[in-house]
C-alpha positions in Angstrom: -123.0 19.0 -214.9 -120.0 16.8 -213.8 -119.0 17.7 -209.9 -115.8 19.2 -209.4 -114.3 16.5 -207.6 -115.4 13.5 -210.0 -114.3 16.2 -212.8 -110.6 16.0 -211.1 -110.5 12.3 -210.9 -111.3 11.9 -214.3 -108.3 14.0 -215.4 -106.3 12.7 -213.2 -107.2 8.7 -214.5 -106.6 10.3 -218.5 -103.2 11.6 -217.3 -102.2 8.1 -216.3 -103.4 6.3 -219.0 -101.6 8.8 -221.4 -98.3 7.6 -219.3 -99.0 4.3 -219.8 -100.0 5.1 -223.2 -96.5 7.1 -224.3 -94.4 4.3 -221.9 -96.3 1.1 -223.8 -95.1 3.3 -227.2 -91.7 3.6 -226.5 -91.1 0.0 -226.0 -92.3 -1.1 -229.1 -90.2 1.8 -230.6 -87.5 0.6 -229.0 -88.1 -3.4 -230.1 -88.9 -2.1 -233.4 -85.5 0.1 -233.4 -83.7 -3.2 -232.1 -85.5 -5.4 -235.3 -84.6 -2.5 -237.9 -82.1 -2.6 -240.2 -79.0 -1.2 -239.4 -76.8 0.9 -242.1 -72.8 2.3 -241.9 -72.2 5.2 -243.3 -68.5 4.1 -242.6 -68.6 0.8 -244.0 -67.7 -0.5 -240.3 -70.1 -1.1 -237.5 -68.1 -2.0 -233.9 -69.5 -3.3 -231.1 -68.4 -1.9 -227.5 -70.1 -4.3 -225.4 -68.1 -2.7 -221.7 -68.7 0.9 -223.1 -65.0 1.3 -222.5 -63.8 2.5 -226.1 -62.1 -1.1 -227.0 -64.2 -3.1 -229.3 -64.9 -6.5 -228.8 -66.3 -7.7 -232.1 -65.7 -5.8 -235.7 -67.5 -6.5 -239.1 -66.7 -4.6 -242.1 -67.4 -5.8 -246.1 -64.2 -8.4 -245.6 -65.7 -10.2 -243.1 -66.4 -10.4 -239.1 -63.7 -10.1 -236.4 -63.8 -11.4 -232.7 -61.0 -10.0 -230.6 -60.1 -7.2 -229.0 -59.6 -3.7 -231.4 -59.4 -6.7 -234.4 -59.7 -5.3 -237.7 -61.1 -8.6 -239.8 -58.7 -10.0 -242.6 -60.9 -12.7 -243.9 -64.4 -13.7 -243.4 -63.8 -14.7 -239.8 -61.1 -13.0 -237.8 -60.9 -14.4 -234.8 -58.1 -13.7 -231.9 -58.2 -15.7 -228.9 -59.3 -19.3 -228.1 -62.6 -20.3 -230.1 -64.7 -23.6 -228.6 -66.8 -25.6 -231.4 -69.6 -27.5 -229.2 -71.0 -29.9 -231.8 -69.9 -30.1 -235.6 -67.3 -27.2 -238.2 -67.3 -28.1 -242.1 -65.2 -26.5 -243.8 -65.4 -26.1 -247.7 -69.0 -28.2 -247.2 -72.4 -28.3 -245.6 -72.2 -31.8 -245.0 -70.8 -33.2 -240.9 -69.8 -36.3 -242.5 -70.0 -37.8 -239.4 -67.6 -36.1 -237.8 -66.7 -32.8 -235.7 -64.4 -31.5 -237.9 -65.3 -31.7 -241.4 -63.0 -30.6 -244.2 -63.6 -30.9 -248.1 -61.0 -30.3 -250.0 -57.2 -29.9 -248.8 -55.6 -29.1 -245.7 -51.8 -26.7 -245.8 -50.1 -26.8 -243.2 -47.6 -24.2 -242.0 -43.7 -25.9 -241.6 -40.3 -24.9 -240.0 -36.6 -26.5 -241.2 -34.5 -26.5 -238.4 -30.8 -27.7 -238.8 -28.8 -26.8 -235.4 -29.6 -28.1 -231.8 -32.5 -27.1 -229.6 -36.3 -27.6 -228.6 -38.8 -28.0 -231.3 -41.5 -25.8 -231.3 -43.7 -23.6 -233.0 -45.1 -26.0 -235.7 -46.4 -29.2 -235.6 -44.6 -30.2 -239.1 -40.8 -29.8 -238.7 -37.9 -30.7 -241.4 -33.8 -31.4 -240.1 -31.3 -31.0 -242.2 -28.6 -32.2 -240.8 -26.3 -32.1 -243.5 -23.7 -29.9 -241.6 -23.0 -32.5 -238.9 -24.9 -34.6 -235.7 -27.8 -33.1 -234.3 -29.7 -33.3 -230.8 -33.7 -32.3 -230.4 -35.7 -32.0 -227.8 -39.8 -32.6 -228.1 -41.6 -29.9 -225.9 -41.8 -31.2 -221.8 -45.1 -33.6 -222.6 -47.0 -32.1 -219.5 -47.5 -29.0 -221.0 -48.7 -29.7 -224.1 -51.3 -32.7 -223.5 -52.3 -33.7 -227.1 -50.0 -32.1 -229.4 -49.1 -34.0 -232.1 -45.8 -33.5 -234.0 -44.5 -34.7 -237.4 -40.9 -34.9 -237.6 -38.4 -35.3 -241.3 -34.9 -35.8 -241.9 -34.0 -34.4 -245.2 -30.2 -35.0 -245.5 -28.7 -37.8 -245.3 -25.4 -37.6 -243.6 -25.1 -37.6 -240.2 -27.6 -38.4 -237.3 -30.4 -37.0 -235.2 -31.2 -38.1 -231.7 -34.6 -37.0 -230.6 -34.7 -36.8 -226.5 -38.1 -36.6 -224.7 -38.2 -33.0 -223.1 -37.7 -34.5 -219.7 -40.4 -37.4 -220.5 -39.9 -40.9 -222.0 -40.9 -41.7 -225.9 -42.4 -44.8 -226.0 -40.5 -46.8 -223.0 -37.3 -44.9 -223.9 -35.9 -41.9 -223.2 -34.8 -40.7 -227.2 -34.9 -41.8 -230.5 -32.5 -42.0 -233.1 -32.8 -41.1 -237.1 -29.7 -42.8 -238.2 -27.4 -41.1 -241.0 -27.6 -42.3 -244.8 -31.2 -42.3 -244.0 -34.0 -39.7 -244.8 -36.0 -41.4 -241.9 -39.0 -39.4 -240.1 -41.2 -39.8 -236.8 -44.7 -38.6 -235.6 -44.9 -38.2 -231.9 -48.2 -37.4 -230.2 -48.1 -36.0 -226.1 -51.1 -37.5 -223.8 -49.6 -35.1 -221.5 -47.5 -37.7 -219.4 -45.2 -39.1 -222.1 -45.1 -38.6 -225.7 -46.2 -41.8 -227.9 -44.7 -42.8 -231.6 -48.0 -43.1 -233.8 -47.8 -45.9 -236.2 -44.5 -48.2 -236.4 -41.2 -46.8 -235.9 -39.5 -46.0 -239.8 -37.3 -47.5 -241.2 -33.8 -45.7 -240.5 -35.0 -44.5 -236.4 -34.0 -46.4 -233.5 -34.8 -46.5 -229.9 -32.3 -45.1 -227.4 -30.2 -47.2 -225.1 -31.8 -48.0 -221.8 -30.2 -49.8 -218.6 -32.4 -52.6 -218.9 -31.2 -53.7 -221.7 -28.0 -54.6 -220.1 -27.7 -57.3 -217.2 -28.6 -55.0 -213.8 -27.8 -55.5 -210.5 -29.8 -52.7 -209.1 -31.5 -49.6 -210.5 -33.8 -46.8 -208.6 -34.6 -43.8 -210.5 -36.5 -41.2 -209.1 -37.5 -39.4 -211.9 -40.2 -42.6 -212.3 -42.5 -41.4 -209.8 -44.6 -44.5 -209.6 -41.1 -46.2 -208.0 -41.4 -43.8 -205.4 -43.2 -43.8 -201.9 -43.5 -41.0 -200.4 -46.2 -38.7 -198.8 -48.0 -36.2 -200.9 -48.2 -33.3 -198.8 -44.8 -32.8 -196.8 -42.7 -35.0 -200.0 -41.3 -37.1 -197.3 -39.6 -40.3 -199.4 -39.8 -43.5 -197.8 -38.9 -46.4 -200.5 -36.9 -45.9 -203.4 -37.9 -49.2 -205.5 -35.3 -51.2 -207.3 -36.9 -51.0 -211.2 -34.1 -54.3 -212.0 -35.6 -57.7 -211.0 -33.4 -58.1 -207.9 -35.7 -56.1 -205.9 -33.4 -54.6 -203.8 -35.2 -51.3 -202.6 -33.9 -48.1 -200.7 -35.8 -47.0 -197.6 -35.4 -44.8 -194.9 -37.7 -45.8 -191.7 -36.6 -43.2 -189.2 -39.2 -40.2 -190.5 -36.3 -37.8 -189.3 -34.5 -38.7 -191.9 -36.8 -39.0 -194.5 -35.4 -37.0 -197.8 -37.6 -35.5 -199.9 -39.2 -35.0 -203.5 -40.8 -32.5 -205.8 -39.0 -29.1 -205.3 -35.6 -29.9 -206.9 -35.2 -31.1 -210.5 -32.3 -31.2 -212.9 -33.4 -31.4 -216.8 -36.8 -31.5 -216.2 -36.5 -34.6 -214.2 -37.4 -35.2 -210.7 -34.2 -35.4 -208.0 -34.4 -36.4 -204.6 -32.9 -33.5 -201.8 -31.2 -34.5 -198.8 -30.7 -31.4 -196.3 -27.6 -32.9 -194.8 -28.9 -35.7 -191.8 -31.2 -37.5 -194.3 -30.6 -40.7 -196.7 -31.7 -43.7 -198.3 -30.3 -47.4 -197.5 -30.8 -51.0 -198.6 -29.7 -52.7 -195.2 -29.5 -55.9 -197.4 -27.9 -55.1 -200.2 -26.0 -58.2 -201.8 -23.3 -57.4 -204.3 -22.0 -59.9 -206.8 -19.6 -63.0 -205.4 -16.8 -62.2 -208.5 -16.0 -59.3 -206.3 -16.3 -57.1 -209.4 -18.7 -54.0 -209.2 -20.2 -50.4 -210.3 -22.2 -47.9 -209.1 -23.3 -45.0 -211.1 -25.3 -42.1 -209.6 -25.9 -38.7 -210.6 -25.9 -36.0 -208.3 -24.9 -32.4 -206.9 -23.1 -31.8 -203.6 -24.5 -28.4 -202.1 -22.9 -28.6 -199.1 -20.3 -30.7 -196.8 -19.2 -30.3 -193.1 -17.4 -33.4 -192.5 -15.1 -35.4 -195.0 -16.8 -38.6 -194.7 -19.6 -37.4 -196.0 -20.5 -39.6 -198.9 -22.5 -39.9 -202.2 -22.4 -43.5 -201.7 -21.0 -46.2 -199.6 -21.2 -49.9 -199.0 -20.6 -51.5 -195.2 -19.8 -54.9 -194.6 -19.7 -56.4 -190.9 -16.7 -58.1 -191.9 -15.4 -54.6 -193.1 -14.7 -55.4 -196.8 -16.6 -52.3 -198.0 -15.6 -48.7 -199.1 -17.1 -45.3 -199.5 -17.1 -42.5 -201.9 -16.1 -39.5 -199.4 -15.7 -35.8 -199.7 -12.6 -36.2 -198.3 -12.2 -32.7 -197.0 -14.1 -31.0 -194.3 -15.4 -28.2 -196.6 -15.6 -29.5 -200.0 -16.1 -32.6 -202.5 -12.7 -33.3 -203.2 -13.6 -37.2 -203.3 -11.2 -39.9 -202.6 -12.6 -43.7 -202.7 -12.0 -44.9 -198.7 -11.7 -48.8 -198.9 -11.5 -51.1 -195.6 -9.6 -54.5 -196.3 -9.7 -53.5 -199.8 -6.1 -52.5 -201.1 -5.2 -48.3 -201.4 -7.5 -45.5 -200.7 -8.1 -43.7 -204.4 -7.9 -40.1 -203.8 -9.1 -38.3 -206.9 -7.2 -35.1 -208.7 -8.8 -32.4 -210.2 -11.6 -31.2 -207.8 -13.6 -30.3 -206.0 -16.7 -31.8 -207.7 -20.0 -30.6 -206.6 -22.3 -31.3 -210.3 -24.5 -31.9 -211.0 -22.2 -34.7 -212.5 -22.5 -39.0 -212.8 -19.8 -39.9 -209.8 -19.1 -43.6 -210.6 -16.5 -46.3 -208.4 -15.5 -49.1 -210.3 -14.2 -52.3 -208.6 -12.2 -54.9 -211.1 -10.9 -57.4 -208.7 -11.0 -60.7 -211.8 -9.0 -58.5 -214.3 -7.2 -55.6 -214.2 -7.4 -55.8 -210.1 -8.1 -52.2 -209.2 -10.5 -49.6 -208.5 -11.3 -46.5 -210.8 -13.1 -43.3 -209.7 -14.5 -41.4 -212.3 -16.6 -38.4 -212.6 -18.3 -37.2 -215.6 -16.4 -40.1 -217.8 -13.4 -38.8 -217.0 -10.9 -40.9 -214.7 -9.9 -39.0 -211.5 -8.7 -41.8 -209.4 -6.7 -45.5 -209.6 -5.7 -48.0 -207.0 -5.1 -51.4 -206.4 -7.9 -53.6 -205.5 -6.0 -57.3 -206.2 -6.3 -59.2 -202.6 -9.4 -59.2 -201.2 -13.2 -58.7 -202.7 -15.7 -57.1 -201.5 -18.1 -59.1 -199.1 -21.3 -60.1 -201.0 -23.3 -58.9 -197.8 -23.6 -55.1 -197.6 -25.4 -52.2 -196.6 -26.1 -49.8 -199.4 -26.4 -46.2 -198.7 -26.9 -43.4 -200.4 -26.0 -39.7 -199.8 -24.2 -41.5 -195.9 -20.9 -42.8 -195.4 -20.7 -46.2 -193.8 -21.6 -45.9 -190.3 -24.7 -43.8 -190.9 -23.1 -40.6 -189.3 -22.1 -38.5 -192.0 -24.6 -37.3 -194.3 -24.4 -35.1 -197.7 -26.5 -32.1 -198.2 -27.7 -32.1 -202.0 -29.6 -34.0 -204.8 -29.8 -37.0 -206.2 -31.2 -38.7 -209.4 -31.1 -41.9 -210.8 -28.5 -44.5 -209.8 -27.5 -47.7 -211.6 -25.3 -51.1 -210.2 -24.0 -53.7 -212.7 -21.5 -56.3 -212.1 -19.4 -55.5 -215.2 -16.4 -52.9 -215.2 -16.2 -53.2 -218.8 -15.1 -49.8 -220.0 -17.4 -49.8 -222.9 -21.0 -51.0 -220.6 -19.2 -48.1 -218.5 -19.2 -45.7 -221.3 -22.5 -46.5 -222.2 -24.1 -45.7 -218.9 -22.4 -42.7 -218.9 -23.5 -41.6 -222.3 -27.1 -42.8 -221.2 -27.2 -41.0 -218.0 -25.4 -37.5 -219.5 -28.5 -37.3 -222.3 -31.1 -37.7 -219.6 -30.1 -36.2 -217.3 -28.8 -33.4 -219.1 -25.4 -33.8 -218.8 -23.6 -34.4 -222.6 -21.9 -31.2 -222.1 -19.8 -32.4 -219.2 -18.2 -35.7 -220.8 -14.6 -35.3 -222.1 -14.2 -34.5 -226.0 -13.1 -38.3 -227.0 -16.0 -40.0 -225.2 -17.8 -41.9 -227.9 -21.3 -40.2 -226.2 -20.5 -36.4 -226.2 -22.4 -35.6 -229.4 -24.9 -38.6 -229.6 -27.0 -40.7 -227.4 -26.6 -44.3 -227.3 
């Protein structure tokens, strides 16, 4: 006979080992319910992964859907961004060598687009052009790092100027498929600038750029690797001179540092100057014919004196000028010359931009000076008796003496020693295209529906 006690622990040992026993049996039934088959009676099995009644992954007789609540089309559905680590075929086993393996041939989808705007949505665009001139835009290059577009004009008449997005093409700002051409371009972003693949075609050209003119000065901000300037408070220092006379705008007093990287115009980066802040070259020599022009684009936001300038020039021996607001509260401009001739007070304003101001100074031919905003002439007067002295100060966004200072932006600003109207007209048309500005030229400038 077994004693009670040793009876008790025997039960009580067969009880746990029947636990065990039932526990051990329900994880193979449940491994062997996870390696069954598995049947619809609906001919749709989802999977809801969050227990959260949307489905993440669907697969009926057509095929197998990734995405949310995605009902498969084809064989795979997928919605969303898919990564491929190592190799995809596609019509064939075989790698080939490659990641991306297709036998057979490739469609792909296509837009026509025949009035102005950005292109977008397709990476294979047609332009018909056929009812008149037409002006494109490539996506901003920054945001779409290695996006590769195929462009094709399929009219002849008339032209098509291709503009960067706010980034250059190449080392210019456009392109050009001439008319009486059916000319076409592939561009490809590396997500700084976009890059022509292959040779340009036959029938395209490169826009005008300053640099293919004789320069006395150029700075252009927009080029950030011509600009110093501190990476944390955009404090600008030097504004380098991108012609070969090296003639650079700084500021040295921090106080009066302006700055960069809030304010942009077109995509393209403009320097702001709060009102005591600006840029000088306190060496600046202009050309000894006496003739000169200065371009700039820029926006007035705010004046509280009327010498403050856009621009100026200051000579010791006073043969200088500056382009004033001349009014206390607005930009009305006027052209303030010292030993020069006549102050040239402009009509038609006030001008606050963002607009190209330029001040033209003819002393060898027509012997006057021209103010002009926009392409459009605003201001004459005599400038026959005197030049300008060939030693200067340069500054920009102060009047002469350093004491009265614009608040606004600037951009890019060009000097040349020609005042021929057409050079003028060509700066003008350059600046207005890149800076966004076509719109603004008068109706019989030869750039106000083209680049050059």
């Amino acid at each position: 006979m077994v004693p009670a006690k040793i009876n008790a622990l025997l039960i009580t040992r067969v009880h746990s080992l029947l636990r065990h026993i039932v526990l051990f049996s329900a994880i193979n039934l449940s491994y062997a319910c996870l390696n069954a088959s598995i049947t619809s009676t609906t001919n749709t099995i989802h999977f809801d992964v969050n227990s959260d009644g949307i489905y993440e992954s669907t697969l009926n007789s057509t095929g197998l859907a990734l995405g949310m609540n995605l009902t498969p089309s084809v064989n795979l559905h997928v919605s969303g961004n898919t990564i491929v680590s190592e190799y995809l075929s596609v019509g064939s086993s075989q790698t080939m060598g490659s990641n991306l393996n297709i036998s057979g041939s490739i469609g792909w989808s296509n837009q026509t687009i025949s009035s102005n705007g950005v292109i977008a949505g397709h990476s294979h665009t047609f332009i018909d052009s056929s009812g008149g001139n037409l002006n494109l835009s490539l996506p901003y290059a920054g945001n779409v790092s290695g996006m590769l577009i195929h462009l094709k004009k399929v009219s002849v008449p008339y032209s098509i100027t291709i503009l960067g997005g706010g980034n250059l093409i190449d080392e210019s700002r456009w392109f050009n498929l001439e008319s009486d051409t059916l000319s076409g371009l592939s561009f490809l972003s590396n997500g700084l600038q976009w890059y022509i693949l292959g040779e340009s075609e036959t029938g395209s050209s490169a826009g005008w750029i300053p640099s293919d003119t004789t320069l006395h000065g150029w700075w252009d901000p927009s080029d950030i690797s011509t600009v110093t300037y501190n990476t944390s408070t955009g404090n600008v220092s030097i504004l380098q001179d991108k012609s070969s006379n090296l003639q650079d705008l700084e500021q040295t007093d921090e106080t009066e540092h302006p700055t960069i990287g809030t304010r942009y115009l077109n995509g393209l980066r403009m320097i702001h100057a709060n009102g005591e802040q600006f840029l000088e070259d306190t060496d600046f020599t202009v050309p000894g014919s006496g003739n000169f022009s200065i371009f700039m684009v820029a926006k007035v936001e705010n004046v509280s004196n009327q010498y403050d300038s856009v621009y100026s020039l200051n000579a010791s021996s006073d043969e200088d000028f500056q382009f004033s607001a001349g009014d206390g509260a607005v930009f009305n401009g006027q052209v303030e010359v010292d030993n020069l001739g006549n102050n040239a007070v402009l009509t038609g304003g006030p001008f606050t931009g963002p607009s190209i101001f330029n001040v033209s100074l003819d002393y060898s031919a027509s012997g006057n000076s021209y103010a002009y905003i926009d392409g459009t002439l605003h201001a004459i007067s005599d400038y026959d008796t005197v030049e300008l002295d060939t030693n200067q100060k340069l500054r920009i966004f102060s009047n002469r003496s350093a004491a009265q200072s614009l608040e606004g932006i600037f951009g890019e600003i060009i000097t040349v020693e020609s005042v021929s109207p057409s050079l003028r007209k060509t700066i003008e048309g350059y600046l207005a295209w890149k800076w966004g500005l076509s719109d603004n030229l008068p109706n019989d400038h030869p750039y106000k529906h083209s680049a050059p």
